[in-house]
N, C-alpha and C positions, 0 to 999 in steps of 0.2 A: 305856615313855616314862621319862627319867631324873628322878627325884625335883626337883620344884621345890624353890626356896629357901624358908623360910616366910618371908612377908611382913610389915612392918608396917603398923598403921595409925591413924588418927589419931583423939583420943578421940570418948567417945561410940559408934564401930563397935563392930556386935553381930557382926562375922565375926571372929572371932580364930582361925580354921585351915581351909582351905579344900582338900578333896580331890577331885578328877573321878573319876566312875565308870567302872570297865571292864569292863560287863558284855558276855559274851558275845555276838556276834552274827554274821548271816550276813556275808559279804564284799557287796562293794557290787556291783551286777548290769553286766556289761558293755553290755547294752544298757540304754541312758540311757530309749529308747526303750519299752519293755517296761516298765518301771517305773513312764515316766509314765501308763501306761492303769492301772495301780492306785492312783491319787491322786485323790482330789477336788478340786474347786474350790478347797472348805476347806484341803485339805494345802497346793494351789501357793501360796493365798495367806499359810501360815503362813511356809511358805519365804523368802518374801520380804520377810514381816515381820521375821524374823529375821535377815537379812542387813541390813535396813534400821536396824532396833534393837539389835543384839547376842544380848540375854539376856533371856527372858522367864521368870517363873516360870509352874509351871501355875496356879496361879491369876488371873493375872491373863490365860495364854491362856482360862482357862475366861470370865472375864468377857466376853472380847470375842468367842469363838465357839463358845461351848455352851454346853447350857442345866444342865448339869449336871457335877458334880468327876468322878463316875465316868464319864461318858461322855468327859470329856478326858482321863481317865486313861488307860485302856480303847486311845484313838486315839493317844494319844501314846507309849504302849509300842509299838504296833504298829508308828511310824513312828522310831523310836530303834530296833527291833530290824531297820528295812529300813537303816538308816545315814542316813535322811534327817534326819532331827535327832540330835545330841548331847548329853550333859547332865551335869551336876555337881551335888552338894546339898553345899551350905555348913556346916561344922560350927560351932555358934553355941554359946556358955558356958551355956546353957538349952534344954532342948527341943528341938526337929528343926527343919530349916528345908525346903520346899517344895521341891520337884525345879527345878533352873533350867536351862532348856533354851536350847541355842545352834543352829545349822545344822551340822548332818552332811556326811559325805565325798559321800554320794551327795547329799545335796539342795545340796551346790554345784557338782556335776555336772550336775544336773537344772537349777539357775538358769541356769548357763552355756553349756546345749544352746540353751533357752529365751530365751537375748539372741545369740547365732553370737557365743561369747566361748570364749577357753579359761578355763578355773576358776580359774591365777591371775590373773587379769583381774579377779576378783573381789575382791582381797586376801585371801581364805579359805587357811590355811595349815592341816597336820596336826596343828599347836599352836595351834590357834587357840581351844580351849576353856578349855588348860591356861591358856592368858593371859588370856582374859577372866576365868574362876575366882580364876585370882590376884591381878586390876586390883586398885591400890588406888581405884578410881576405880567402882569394881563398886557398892558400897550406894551411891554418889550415882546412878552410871544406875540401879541398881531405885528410885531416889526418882523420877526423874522417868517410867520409866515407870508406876508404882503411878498418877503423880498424874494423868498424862491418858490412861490404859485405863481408869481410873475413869469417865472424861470421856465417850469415847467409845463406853465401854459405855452411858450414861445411855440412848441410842437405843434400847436391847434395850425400853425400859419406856415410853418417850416416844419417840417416833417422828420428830416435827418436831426434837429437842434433839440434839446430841451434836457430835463433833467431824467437819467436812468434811474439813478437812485435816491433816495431823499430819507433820509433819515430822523427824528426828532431828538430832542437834547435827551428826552429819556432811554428812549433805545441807544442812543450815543453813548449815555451813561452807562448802562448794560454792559456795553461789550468795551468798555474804555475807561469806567469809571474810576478803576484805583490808579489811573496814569492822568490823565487829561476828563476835564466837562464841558464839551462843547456844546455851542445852542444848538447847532445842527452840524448833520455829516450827508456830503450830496457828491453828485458824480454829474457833472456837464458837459454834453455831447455836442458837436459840431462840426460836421461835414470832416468826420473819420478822426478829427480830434477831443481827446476825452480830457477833463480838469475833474481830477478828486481832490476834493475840499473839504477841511475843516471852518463852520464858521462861529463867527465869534463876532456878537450882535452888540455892540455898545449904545446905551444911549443916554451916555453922559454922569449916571448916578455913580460909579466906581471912580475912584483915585488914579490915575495913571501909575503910580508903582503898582499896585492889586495888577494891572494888564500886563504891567511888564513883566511881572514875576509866574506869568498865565507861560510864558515864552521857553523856560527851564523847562514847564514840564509837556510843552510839544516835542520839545528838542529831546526829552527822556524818551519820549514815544518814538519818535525817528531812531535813537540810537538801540530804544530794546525791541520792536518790531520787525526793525531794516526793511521799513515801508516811507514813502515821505510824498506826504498828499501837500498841497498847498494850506496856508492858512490865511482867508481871507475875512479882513476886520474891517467891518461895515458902522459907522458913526450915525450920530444925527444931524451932524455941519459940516462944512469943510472947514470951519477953525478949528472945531475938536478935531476934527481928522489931523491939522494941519500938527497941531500939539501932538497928537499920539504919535505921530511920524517922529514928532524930531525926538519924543523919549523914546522909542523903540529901535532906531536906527542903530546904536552901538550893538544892541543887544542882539538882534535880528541878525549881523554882520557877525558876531563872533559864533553864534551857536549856526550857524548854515544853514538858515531857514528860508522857507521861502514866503513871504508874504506876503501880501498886495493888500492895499485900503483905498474903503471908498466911502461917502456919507452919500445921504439921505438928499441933499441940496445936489446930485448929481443923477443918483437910480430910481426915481419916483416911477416912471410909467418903464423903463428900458435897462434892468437890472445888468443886461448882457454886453452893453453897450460901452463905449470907451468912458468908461469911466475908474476904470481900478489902475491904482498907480505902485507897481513893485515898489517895496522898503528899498533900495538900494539907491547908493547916488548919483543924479542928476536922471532918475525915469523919470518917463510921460506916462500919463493917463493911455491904458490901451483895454482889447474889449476881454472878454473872461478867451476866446478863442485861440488868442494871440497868446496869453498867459500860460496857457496850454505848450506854445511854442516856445516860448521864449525860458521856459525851463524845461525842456526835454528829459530830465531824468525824473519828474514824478510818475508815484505808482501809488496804485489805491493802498488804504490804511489795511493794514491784519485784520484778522478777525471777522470777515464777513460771510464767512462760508456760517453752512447750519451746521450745528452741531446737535446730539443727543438730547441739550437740555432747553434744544428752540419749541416752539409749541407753535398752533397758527394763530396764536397773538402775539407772538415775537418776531415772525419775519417780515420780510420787509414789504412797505405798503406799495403799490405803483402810485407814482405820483397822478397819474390819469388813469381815470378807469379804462378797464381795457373789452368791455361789451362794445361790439360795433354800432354805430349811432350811437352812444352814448351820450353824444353832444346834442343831440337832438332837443 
């Protein structure tokens, strides 16, 4: 493959030079067939996770489907050496960064068998690792997935808590796109109480007017759906948090939104935790559960039923697979 350009990016990024690995491996197997009796439950639905999110690091597949680093390891060599996943590791100005895996030649094969699609059907291209490797847009998506695989692993440990639904900014875009782009759209459960959210993942590169002006058209979406999910705005600091709060405050109050922030300097290992603070004046930091309560009138957004023109590469992914021992 011909040597990308280096990229830039904008500060704060810990990726300053990004190369994809080409390690050796077998060719992809003509029969799509044959291949999928060597998959578990586990593998299809990694596949599909990764067509649905782009780029997962192993750790964060380890959180959401094994119970351990070396057994994710172990399975995920296995399945980068069949071509079902892809992968690149970032090189960062410190230390190593984690293997980050995207969907392989044969596991877009395999998805495309799997929906009577051909593979470009899928938008899955032979460059399709080299470009996400090179996104300048790459550390904001591992932001947002760190922040709700976090989420949705909580389940492994609490069984009633985690996330039902998890959607990516591109399926968000789908069913939402000519009103509102959010980086994601998720549903959080906890012991009978439900938080549907829109999020909206900053980390720092955009203008605080660009955010505010984001706020008109949630408010469009609540008044043409007469649905009204939360909007939670996740930062990189609590001084950029503290800043967005104080520009968003009039606005958030006039349009009747509901919105809570939180940054990075609070939700590192414990996303669910006290740390989101409603837009209104004089809140406390409280956990996503309480947020739940403390606006009793949300209801999930429109538009999530299937319709005629869904395929099974449009609906929605499980945030955990759902084969028993999967975590194994």
């Amino acid at each position: 493959m011909p040597a990308l350009p280096r990229p830039t990016f904008g500060p704060g990024s810990r990726y300053t030079a990004r190369a994809a690995l080409t390690r050796p491996r077998p060719a992809r197997p003509a029969d799509v067939a044959a291949l999928a009796r060597r998959l578990t439950g586990r593998d299809l639905w990694l596949v599909r996770m990764l067509h649905e999110h782009r780029v997962l690091t192993t750790h964060q597949i380890t959180r959401l489907a094994f119970t351990s680093l070396r057994s994710a390891q172990r399975r995920l060599r296995t399945l980068h050496q069949h071509a079902i996943l892809d992968s690149f590791r970032p090189l960062t100005a410190s230390g190593s960064a984690p293997e980050h895996y995207t969907l392989g030649p044969a596991g877009a094969a395999l998805l495309a068998a799997h929906a009577g699609l051909d593979p470009a059907a899928l938008g899955w291209r032979p460059t399709a690792t080299g470009r996400i490797a090179y996104s300048p847009s790459l550390g904001h998506d591992l932001g947002v997935n760190e922040l709700l695989t976090h989420l949705a692993a909580r389940a492994h440990t609490s069984p009633e808590t985690g996330l039902a639904l998890w959607l990516s900014e591109r399926s968000a875009a789908r069913r939402w796109g000519d009103i509102i782009r959010p980086d994601a759209y998720a549903h959080y459960r906890d012991d009978g109480h439900l938080l549907p959210f829109f999020l909206e993942y900053d980390t720092g590169s955009q203008p605080l007017p660009r955010i505010e002006a984001k706020l008109a058209a949630y408010a469009a979406f609540t008044l043409a759906t007469g649905s009204s999910p939360a909007l939670l705005i996740h930062t990189r600091t609590a001084s950029r948090d503290q800043a967005l709060r104080h520009r968003l405050a009039n606005a958030t109050r006039e349009l009747g939104l509901r919105v809570a922030t939180s940054s990075a300097d609070f939700t590192t290992t414990s996303p669910w935790g006290p740390w989101w603070a409603p837009l209104e004046p004089g809140a406390r930091r409280t956990t996503l559960t309480r947020l739940a309560t403390h606006w009793p009138g949300l209801a999930p957004a429109a538009g999530l039923e299937p319709t005629d023109a869904d395929t099974a590469l449009t609906l929605p992914v499980p945030p955990l697979p759902l084969t028993p021992g999967a975590g194994a």
